[in-house]
C-alpha positions as CSV (number, residue, x, y, z in Angstrom):
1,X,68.2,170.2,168.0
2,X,71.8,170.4,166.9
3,X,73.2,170.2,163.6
4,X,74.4,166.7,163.9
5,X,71.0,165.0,164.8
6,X,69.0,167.3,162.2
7,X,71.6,165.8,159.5
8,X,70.8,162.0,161.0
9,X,67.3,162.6,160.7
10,X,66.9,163.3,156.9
11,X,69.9,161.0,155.9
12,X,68.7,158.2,157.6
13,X,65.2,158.2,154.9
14,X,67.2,159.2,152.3
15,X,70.0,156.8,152.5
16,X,66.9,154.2,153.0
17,X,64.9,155.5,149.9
18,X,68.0,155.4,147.6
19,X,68.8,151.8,148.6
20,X,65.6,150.2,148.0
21,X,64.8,151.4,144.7
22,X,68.5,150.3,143.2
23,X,68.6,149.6,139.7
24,X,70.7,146.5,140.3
25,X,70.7,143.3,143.6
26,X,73.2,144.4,146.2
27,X,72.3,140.8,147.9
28,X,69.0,139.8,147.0
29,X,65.3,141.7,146.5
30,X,64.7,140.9,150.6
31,X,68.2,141.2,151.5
32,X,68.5,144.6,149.9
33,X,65.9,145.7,151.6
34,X,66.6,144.7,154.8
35,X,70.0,146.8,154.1
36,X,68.1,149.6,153.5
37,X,66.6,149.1,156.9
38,X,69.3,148.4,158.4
39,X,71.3,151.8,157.2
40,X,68.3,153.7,158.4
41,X,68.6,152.6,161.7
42,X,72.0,153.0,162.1
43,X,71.9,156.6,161.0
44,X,69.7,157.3,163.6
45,X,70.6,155.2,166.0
46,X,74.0,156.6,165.9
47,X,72.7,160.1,165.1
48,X,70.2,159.8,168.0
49,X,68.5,162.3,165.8
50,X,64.9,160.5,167.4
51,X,64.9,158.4,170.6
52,X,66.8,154.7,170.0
53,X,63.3,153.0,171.0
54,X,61.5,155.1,168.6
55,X,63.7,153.7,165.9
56,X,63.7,150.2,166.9
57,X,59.8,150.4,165.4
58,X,61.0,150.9,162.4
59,X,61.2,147.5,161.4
60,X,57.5,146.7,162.6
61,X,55.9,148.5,159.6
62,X,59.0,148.3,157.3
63,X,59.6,144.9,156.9
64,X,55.7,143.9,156.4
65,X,55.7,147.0,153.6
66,X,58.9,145.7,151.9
67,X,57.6,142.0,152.1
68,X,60.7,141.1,154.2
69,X,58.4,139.6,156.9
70,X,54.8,139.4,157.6
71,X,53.3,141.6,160.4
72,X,52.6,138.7,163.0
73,X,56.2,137.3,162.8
74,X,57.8,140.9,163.1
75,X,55.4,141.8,166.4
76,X,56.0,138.5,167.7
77,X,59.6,139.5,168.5
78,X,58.4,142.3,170.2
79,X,57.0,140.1,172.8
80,X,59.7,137.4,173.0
81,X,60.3,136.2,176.0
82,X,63.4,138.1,176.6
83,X,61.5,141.1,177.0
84,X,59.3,139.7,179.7
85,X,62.7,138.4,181.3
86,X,63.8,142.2,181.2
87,X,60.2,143.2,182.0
88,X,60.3,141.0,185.5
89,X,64.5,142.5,186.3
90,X,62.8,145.9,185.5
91,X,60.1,145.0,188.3
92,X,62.6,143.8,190.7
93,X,64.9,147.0,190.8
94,X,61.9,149.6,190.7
95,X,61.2,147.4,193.9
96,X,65.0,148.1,195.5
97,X,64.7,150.9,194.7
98,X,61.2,152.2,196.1
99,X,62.0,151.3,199.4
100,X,65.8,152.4,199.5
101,X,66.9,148.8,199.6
102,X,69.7,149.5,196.8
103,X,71.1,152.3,199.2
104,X,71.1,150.2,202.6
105,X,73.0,147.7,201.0
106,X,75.9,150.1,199.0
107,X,75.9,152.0,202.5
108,X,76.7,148.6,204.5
109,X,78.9,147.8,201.5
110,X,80.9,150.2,202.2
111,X,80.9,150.3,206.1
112,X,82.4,146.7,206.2
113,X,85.1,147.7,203.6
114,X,86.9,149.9,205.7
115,X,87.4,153.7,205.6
116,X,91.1,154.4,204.7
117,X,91.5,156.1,201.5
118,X,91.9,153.4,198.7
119,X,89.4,151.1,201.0
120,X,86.6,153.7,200.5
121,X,87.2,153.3,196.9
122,X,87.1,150.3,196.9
123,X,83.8,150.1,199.3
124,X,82.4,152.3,196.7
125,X,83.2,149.9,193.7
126,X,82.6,147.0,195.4
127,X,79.3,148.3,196.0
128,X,78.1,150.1,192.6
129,X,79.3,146.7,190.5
130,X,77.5,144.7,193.5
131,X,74.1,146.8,192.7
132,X,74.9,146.8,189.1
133,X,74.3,143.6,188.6
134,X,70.6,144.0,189.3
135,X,70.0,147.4,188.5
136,X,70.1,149.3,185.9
137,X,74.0,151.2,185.8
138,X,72.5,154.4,185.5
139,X,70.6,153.9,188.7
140,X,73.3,152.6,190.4
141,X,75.5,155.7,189.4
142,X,72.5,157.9,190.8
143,X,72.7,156.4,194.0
144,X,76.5,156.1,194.9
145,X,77.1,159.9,193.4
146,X,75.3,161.8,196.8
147,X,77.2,159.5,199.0
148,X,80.5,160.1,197.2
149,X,80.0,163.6,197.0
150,X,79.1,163.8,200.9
151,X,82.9,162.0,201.4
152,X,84.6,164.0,199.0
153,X,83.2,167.0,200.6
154,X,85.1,166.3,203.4
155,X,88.6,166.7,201.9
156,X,87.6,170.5,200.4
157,X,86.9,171.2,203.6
158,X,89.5,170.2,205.5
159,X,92.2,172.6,207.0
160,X,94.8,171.8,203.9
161,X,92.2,172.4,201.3
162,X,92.0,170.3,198.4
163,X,95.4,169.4,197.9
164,X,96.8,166.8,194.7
165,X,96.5,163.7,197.0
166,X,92.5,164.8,197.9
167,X,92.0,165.5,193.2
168,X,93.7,162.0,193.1
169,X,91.0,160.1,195.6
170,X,88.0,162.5,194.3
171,X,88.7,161.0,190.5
172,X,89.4,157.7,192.1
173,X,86.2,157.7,193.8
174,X,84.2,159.4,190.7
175,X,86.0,157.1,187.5
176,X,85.5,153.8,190.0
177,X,81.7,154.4,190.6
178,X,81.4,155.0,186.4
179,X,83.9,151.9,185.5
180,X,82.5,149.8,188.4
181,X,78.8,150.5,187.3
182,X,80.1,149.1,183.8
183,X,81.5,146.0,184.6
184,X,79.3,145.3,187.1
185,X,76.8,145.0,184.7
186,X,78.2,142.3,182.4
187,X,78.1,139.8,185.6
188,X,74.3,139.1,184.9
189,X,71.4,138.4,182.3
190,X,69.7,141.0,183.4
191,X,72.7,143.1,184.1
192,X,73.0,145.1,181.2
193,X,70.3,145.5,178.0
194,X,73.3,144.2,175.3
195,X,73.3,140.6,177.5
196,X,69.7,140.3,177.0
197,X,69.9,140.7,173.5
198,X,72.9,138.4,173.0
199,X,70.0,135.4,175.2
200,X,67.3,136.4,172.8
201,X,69.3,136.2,169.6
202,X,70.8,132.7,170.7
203,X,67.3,130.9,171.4
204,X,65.4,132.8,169.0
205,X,67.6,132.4,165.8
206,X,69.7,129.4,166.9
207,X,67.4,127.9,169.7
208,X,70.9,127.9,172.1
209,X,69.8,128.3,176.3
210,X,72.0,130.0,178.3
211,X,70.9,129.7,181.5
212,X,70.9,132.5,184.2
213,X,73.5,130.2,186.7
214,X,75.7,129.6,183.0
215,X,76.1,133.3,181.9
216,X,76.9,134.0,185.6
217,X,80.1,131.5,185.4
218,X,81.6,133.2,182.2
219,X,79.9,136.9,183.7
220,X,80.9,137.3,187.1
221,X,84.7,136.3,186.9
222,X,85.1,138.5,184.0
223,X,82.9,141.2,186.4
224,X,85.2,141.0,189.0
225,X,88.8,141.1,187.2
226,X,87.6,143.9,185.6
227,X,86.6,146.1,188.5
228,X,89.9,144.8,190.5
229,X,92.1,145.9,187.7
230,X,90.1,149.3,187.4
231,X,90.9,149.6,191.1
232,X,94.6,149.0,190.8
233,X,94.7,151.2,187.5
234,X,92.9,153.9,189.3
235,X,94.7,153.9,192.7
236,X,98.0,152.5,192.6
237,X,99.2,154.0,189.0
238,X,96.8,156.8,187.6
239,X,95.8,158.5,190.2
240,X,97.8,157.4,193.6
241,X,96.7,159.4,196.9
242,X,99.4,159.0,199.0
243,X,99.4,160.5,202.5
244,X,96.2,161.6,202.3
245,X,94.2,160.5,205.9
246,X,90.6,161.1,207.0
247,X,88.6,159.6,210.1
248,X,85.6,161.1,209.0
249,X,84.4,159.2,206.3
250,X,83.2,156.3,208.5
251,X,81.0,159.0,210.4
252,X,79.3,160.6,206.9
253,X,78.3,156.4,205.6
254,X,76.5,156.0,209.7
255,X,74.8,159.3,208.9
256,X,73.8,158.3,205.9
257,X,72.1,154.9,207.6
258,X,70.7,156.3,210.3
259,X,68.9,158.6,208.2
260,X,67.3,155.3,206.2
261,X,66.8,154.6,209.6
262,X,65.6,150.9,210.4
263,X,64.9,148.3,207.8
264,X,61.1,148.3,207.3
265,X,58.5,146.0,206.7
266,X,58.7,146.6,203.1
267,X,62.2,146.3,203.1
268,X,61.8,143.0,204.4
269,X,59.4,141.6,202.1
270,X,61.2,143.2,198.8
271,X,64.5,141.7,199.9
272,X,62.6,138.1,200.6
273,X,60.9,138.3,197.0
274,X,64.9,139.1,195.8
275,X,66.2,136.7,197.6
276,X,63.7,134.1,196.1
277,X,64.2,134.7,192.5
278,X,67.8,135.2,192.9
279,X,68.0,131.5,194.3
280,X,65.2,130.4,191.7
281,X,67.5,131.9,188.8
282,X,70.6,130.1,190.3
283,X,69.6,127.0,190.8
284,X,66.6,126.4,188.6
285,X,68.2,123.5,186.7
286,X,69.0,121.5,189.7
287,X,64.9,122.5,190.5
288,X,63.5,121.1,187.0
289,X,65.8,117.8,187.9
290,X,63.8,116.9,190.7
291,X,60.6,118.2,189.8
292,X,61.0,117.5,185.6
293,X,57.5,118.5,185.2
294,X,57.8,122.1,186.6
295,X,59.8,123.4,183.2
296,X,60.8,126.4,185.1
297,X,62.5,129.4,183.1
298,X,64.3,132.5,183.7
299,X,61.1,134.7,182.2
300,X,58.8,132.6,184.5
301,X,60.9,133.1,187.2
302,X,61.0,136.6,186.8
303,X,57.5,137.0,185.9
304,X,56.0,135.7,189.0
305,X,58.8,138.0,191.1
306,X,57.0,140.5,188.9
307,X,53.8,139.6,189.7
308,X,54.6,139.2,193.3
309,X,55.8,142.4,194.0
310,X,52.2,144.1,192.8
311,X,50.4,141.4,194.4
312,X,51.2,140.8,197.8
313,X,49.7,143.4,200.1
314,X,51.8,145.1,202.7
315,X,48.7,146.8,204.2
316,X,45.7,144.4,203.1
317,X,42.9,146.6,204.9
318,X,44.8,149.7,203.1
319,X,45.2,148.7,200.3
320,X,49.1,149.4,199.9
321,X,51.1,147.0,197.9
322,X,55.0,146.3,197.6
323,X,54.4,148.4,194.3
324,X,51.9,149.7,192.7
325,X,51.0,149.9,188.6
326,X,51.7,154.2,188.5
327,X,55.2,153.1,189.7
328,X,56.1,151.5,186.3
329,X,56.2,155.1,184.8
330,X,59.8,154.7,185.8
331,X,60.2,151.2,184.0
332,X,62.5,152.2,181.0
333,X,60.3,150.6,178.6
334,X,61.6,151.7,175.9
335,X,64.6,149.5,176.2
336,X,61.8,146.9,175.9
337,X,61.0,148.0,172.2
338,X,65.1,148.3,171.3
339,X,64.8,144.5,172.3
340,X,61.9,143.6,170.0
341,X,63.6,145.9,167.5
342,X,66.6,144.0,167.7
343,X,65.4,140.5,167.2
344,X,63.6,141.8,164.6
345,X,66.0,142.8,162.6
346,X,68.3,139.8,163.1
347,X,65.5,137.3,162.0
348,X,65.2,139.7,158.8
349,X,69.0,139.6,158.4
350,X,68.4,135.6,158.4
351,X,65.5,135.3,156.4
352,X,66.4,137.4,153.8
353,X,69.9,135.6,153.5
354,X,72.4,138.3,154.8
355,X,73.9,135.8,157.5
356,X,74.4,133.0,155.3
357,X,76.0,135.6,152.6
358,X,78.4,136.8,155.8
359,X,79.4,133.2,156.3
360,X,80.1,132.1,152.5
361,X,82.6,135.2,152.3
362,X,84.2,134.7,155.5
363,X,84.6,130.9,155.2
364,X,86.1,131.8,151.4
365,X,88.7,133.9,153.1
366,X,92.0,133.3,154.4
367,X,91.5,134.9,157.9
368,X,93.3,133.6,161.0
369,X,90.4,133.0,163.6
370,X,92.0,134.6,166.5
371,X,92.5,137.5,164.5
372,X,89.3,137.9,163.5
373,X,88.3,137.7,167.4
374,X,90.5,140.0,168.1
375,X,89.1,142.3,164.8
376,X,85.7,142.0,166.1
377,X,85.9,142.3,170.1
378,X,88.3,145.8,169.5
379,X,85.7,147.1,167.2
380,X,82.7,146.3,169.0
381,X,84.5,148.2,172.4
382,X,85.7,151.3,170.8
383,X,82.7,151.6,168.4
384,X,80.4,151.5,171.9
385,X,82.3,154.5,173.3
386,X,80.4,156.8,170.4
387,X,76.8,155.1,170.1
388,X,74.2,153.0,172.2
389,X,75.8,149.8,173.5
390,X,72.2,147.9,173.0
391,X,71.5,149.3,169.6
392,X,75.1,147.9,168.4
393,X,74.6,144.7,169.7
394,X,71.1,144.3,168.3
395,X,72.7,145.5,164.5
396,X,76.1,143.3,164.5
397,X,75.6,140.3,166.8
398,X,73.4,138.9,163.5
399,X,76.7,139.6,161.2
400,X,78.9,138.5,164.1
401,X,77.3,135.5,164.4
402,X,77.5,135.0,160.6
403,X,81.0,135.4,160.7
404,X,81.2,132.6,163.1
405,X,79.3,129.8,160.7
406,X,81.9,131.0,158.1
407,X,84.7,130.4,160.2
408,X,83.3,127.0,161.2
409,X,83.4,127.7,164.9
410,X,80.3,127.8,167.5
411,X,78.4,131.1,167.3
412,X,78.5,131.5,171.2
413,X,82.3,131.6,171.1
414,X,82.6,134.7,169.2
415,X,79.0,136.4,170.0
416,X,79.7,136.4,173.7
417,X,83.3,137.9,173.9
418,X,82.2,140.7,171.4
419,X,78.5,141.3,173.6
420,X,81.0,142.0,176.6
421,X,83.1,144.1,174.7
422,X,79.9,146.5,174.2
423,X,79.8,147.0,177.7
424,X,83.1,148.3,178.2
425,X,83.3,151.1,177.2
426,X,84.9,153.7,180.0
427,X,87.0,156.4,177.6
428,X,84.8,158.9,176.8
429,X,81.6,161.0,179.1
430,X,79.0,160.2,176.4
431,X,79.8,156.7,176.3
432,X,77.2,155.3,178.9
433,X,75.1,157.1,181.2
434,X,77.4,156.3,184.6
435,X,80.4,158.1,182.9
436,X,78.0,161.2,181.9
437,X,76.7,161.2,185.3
438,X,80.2,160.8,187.3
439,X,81.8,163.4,184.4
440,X,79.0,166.3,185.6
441,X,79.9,166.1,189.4
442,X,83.1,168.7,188.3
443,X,85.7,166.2,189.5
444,X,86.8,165.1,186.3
445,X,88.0,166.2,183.1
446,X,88.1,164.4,179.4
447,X,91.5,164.0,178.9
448,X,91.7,162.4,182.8
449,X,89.1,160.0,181.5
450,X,90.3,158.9,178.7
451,X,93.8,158.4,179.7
452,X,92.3,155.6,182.7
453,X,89.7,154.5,179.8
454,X,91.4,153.7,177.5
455,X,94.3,151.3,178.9
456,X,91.2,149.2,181.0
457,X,89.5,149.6,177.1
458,X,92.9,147.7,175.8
459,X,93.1,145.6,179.1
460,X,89.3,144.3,178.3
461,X,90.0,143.6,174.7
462,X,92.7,141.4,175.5
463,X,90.7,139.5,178.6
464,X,88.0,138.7,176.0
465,X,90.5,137.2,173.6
466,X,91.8,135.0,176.4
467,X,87.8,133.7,177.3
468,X,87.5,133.4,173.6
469,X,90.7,131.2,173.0
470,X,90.7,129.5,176.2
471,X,87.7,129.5,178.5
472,X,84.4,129.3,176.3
473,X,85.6,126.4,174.7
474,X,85.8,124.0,178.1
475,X,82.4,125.8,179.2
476,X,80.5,125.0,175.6
């Protein structure tokens, strides 16, 4: 364990112990308490000095001890239905992925975009946001890295060697699968963890309903602006390949298919059970108007996909299932807990008065909304390029949304720009696990990182205070 994590994980106690036993009221007895929470987990949150789901229990013994909350109320967030909604997505990609679905279709992706330089890139973006959306972006980075590497391979073995023009379309390539798997993210509830928060936060605290089809219109046009300006950024002005000409890309992708070889039965039945709850999640409200006593959801939607997919039998007399119960040891579920963690600790921030406190100060203050937008959306981004996008989401969309009340404007116009923001972050390797996995394929170094990150970091930062000024308003 290195220095900095063996610092986080006696400071985060400490700082804890010293703040609950003050000898005066910071806020309140409960709010002070909730503080001291609070500090703890972001010390080791940010520390990482024990696993971020291992401190998003902290609150389910803590706030029952410090009488914050009772017990039943704090494990009742644990099970929201947000989780379950996560639970089912979880389900869904183990599925893709099982039967190599998520490959066949970045492979095809790819085919149909072309396979001239700057159209491979962009095959490959296309394709990683495309799978993004409904896996998680650290799968998705996993899967387009072999394929890119096969491509690029090409070029250092061609007879000019790996010349500037072949660097330029290897960090092309590498920096669009890690941006693309980003942004591709956002497009979806079930995306990215830090949108699933945001959901539960809104109907939980504030009993708001965005609906999978609603977060899709403000998601997937800010999606895909953001992966055609990292295209242009990458191709055109950071990192141009000019001259550069291969033929032999096309036959590396038809390898690559032939060795998935025809699409299976499995494959079939997997895509029809997508294909289902996709439409289901779309076009559920226009479903509960014609059948009003239905009451679909997004979590019973993507139960029952969930259910589906270890129910129906493949090979009845066998036995054999879509998937099976031992194939959940994949399931990340400890991004489950840092969602009950989360809501946990924004229903303590309410109960215990820290929001409202938020909102007296700011509505007391002299601050220009836009500013403040601007304040909170740029802090939010760079602050996720050194800690866990999820756990910042689940510690400052409570205050965010405080902030809103005091300035007297919706809470879903701020809390959604700034949510985005947390999953842009494409400066720095450690920032998300796509740029840590596209940085350790030896293609590219910090500084070449950083210089592309941080003008689409600046780029997204002003796009969110557009949608905050101008678009969330006609949509709310």
């Amino acid at each position: 364990m290195d220095f900095s994590k063996k610092l986080g994980l006696f400071i985060g106690p400490l700082l804890f112990l010293t703040l609950s036993n003050l000898p005066f009221e910071m806020v309140s007895e409960k709010g002070d308490a909730v503080i001291a929470v609070a500090v703890w987990m972001i010390v080791w949150w940010i520390s990482e000095a024990v696993s971020i789901s291992v401190t998003a229990l902290l609150p389910l013994f803590l706030l029952p001890l410090l009488k914050v909350m009772p017990i039943a109320d704090v494990g009742a967030k644990y099970g929201s239905p947000i989780v379950f909604l996560f639970f089912g997505g979880f389900v869904l990609a183990l599925a893709l992925e099982k039967v190599n679905l998520h490959k066949r279709i970045a492979l095809n992706i790819i085919r149909l975009t072309g396979t001239t330089p700057n159209k491979v890139v962009l095959g490959f973006m296309i394709a990683t946001a495309s799978l993004s959306m409904w896996i998680s972006n650290t799968a998705t980075a996993v899967v387009m890295l072999p394929i890119a590497m096969s491509v690029i391979g090409l070029l250092v073995n061609d007879a000019d060697g790996f010349t500037k023009s072949d660097r330029n379309f290897a960090l092309s390539v590498m920096l669009g699968i890690a941006f693309s798997a980003n942004a591709g993210g956002i497009a979806t509830v079930i995306g990215t963890p830090p949108n699933s928060v945001l959901i539960g936060l809104l109907e939980n605290q504030y009993h708001i309903e965005i609906s999978f089809l609603k977060w899709m219109v403000i998601g997937l046009p800010f999606s895909v602006i953001m992966v055609g300006i990292s295209y242009v950024v990458l191709v055109k002005w950071m990192f141009p390949n000019k001259h550069l000409q291969f033929a032999a890309s096309k036959e590396v992708i038809n390898d690559e298919l032939r060795k998935l070889g025809a699409m299976g039965g499995k494959e079939k039945m997997v895509l029809a059970i997508f294909g289902v709850t996709v439409f289901l999640w779309i076009f559920r409200t226009v479903i509960n108007n014609i059948l009003p006593d239905l009451k679909l959801n997004d979590t019973i939607i993507s139960m029952i996909a969930a259910v589906a997919m270890f129910s129906i039998p493949y090979n009845l007399k066998k036995g054999d299932f879509l998937i099976h119960w031992r194939d959940t040891q994949k399931l990340a579920w400890g991004i489950l807990i840092l969602f009950g963690g989360g809501l946990a600790l924004a229903e303590a921030m309410s109960v215990s008065g820290i929001v409202d406190l938020v909102a007296n100060a700011i509505a007391g203050s002299e601050i220009s909304i836009i500013f403040m937008a601007a304040l909170l959306i740029f802090l939010m981004l760079f602050m996720t390029e050194l800690m866990s996008n999820v756990a910042l989401v689940a510690v400052l969309a409570p205050v965010v949304a405080g902030i809103a009340i005091g300035l007297e404007i919706p809470v879903l116009y701020l809390l959604i720009p700034v949510t985005m923001a947390s999953s842009c972050a494409f400066m720095l390797p450690m920032a998300t696990p796509p740029n840590a996995i596209v940085f350790a394929s030896g293609y590219i170094k910090v500084h070449q990182m950083a210089r592309a990150g941080i003008i689409l970091n600046l780029i997204a930062v002003a796009l969110l205070v557009l949608m905050f000024q101008f678009v969330l308003p006609h949509l709310f």
